[in-house]
N, C-alpha and C positions, 0 to 999 in steps of 0.2 A: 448186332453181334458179328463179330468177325468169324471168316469160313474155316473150312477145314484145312485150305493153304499149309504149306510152311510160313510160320510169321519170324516178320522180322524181331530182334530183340526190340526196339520201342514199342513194337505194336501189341509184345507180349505183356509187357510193364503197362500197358493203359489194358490190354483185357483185367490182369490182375485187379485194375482199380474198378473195374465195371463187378467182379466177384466180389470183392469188398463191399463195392455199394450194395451190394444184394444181401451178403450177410448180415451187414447190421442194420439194413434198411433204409439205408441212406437214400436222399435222391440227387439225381445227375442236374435237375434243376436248380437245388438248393445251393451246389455246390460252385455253379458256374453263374446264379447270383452274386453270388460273396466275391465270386475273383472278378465280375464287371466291375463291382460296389469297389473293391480295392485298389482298381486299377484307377478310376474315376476319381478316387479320395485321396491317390498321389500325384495326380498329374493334375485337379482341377481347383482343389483346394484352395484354400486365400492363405492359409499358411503352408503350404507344400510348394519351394518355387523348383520343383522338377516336370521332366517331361520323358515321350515313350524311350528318345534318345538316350537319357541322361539312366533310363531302367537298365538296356540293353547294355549300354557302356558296365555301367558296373559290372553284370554279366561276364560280358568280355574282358575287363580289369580283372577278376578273380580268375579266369582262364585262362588270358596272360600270366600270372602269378603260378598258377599252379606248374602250367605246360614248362617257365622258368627252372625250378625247383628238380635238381639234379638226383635229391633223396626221395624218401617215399612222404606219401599223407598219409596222416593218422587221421580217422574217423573216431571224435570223441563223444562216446556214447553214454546215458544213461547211468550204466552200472561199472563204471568205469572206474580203477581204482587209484591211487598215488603211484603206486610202484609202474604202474604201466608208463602213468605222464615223467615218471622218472627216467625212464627206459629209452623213451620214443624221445625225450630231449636229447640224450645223450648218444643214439642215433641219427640226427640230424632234422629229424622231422618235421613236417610243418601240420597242418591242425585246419584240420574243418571241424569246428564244435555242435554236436545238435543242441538247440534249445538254449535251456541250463546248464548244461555241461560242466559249461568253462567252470562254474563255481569250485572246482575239482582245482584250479589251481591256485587258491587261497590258502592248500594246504602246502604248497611246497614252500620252502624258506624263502626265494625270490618269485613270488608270483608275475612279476615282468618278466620272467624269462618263459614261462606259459605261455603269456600273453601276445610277449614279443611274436610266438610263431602260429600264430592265430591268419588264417588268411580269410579265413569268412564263417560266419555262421549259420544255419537255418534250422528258422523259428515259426513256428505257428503263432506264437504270441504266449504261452502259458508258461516260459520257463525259469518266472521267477526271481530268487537271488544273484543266478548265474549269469541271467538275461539280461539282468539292469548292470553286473557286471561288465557282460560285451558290452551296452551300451557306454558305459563310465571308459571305456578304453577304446570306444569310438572302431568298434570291429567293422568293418562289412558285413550285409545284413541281406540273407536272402527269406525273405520272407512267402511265407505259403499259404494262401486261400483255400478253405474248406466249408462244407454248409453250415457248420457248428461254432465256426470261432469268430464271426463277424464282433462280437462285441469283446474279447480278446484283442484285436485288432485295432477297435477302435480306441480302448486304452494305449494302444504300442506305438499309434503313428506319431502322436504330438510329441513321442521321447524320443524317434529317431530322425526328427526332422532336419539336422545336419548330419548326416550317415550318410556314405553310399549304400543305396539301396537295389538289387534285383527282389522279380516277385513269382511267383509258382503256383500251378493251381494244379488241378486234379482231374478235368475235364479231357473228352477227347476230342474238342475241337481249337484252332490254331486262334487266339488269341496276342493282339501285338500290344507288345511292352512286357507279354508274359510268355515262362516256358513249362512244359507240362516235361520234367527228364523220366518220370514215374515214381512209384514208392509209393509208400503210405504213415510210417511213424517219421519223426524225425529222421532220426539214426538211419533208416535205409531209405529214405531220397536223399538224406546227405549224401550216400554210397551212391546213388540215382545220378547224382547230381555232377559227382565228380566224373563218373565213368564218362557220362553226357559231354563232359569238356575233353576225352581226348588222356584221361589216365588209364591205364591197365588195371584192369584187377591185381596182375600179380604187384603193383608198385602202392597197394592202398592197404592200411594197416587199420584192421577192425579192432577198439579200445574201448572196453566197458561193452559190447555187442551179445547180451545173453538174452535167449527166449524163454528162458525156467526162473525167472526171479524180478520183479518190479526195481529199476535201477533207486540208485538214492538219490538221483537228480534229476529222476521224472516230474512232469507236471503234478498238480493234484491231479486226484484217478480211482478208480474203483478197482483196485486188485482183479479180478477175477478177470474184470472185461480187459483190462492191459493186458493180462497174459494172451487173452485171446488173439488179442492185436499183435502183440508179439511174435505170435508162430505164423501172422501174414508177413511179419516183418522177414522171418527167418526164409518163409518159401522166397522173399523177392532176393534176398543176397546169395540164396540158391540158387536162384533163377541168372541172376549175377554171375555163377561160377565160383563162390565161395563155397568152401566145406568146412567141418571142423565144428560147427556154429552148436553152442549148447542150447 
């Protein structure tokens, strides 16, 4: 357990995830299995021809892209509706999608123009329609190890095996090929994730980001316990410097 110190903002983002592992009982061991097993399963594979380089480059590739990007990001979340992705298009905006998300822009009239401003995604593996989406539009793919989704995972890899790929875990120790930015649901380590590369909070535009209601583009899920997770979600984009957050 970290001291009583002042912590730094990373080091508050990984206590968060040691409170989480407590609450819902998770363990530190389970979870830092999965992201050896994932890291192993993209760099050793007989059909994976990547390496720790080829993790980190991506990394860097969506960071380059973002720091590029003269407008703001949108973080496409969950509960996210039309009128928003109508909004943030015609604002200029670019798009880090959590999960499923993206399936949200099947409803506009030119879904390539969603798509077009997609710079990367992150995924646990559970998001479904929207998922296989990014994959069919060949998105950038940051994907995230946890103790519970190994076999998630091991459905996801053989689909994104021409994708650039980064990977994420949940642990507090430094792992290469992998980065821990913090968070916990999609939706806010995407926020995790962005700020990690060198965005401002005030340049990142929270879309579909509610803790009072299970989004439409959530994984399968137990209501009750989403919302749960959802108000960890809200304290981290708090913790963030976000306000406003329902």
């Amino acid at each position: 357990m970290i001291g009583d110190r002042h912590l730094t903002m990373d080091e508050r983002l990984i206590q968060i995830q040691d409170e989480i592992r407590s609450e819902f009982g998770w363990s530190l061991d389970k979870d830092l299995y999965v992201a050896k097993w994932l890291l192993d399963e993209l760099v050793s594979s007989a059909s994976q021809s990547r390496s720790v380089v080829d993790l980190n480059q991506t990394w860097d590739s969506i960071r380059q892209e973002l720091l590029s990007h003269s407008g703001s990001v949108a973080i496409v979340g969950a509960a996210v509706e039309i009128e928003e992705i109508e909004g943030a298009i015609k604002q200029g905006c670019r798009f880090i999608v959590a999960d499923g998300s993206g399936e949200i822009f099947s409803d506009l009239e030119d879904p390539k123009q969603g798509w077009d401003s997609v710079i990367g995604v992150v995924s646990d593996g559970d998001g479904g329609t929207g998922l296989s989406l990014s994959i069919e539009n060949k998105i950038p793919m940051i994907i995230h190890a946890h103790g519970d989704n190994q076999e998630s995972l091991r459905h996801l890899i053989p689909r994104v095996s021409d994708l650039p790929i980064s990977i994420t875990h949940q642990t507090p120790f430094s792992i290469d090929g992998m980065v821990n930015p913090g968070g916990f649901t999609d939706g806010d380590r995407a926020v995790c994730i962005v700020v990690s590369m060198g965005i401002s909070v005030s340049n990142i535009v929270l879309l579909g980001t509610r803790s009072d209601v299970v989004g439409r583009f959530s994984g399968t899920t137990e209501p009750k316990r989403k919302l749960l997770k959802l108000r960890w979600m809200k304290r981290i984009l708090e913790e963030l410097g976000f306000s406003g957050i329902i």
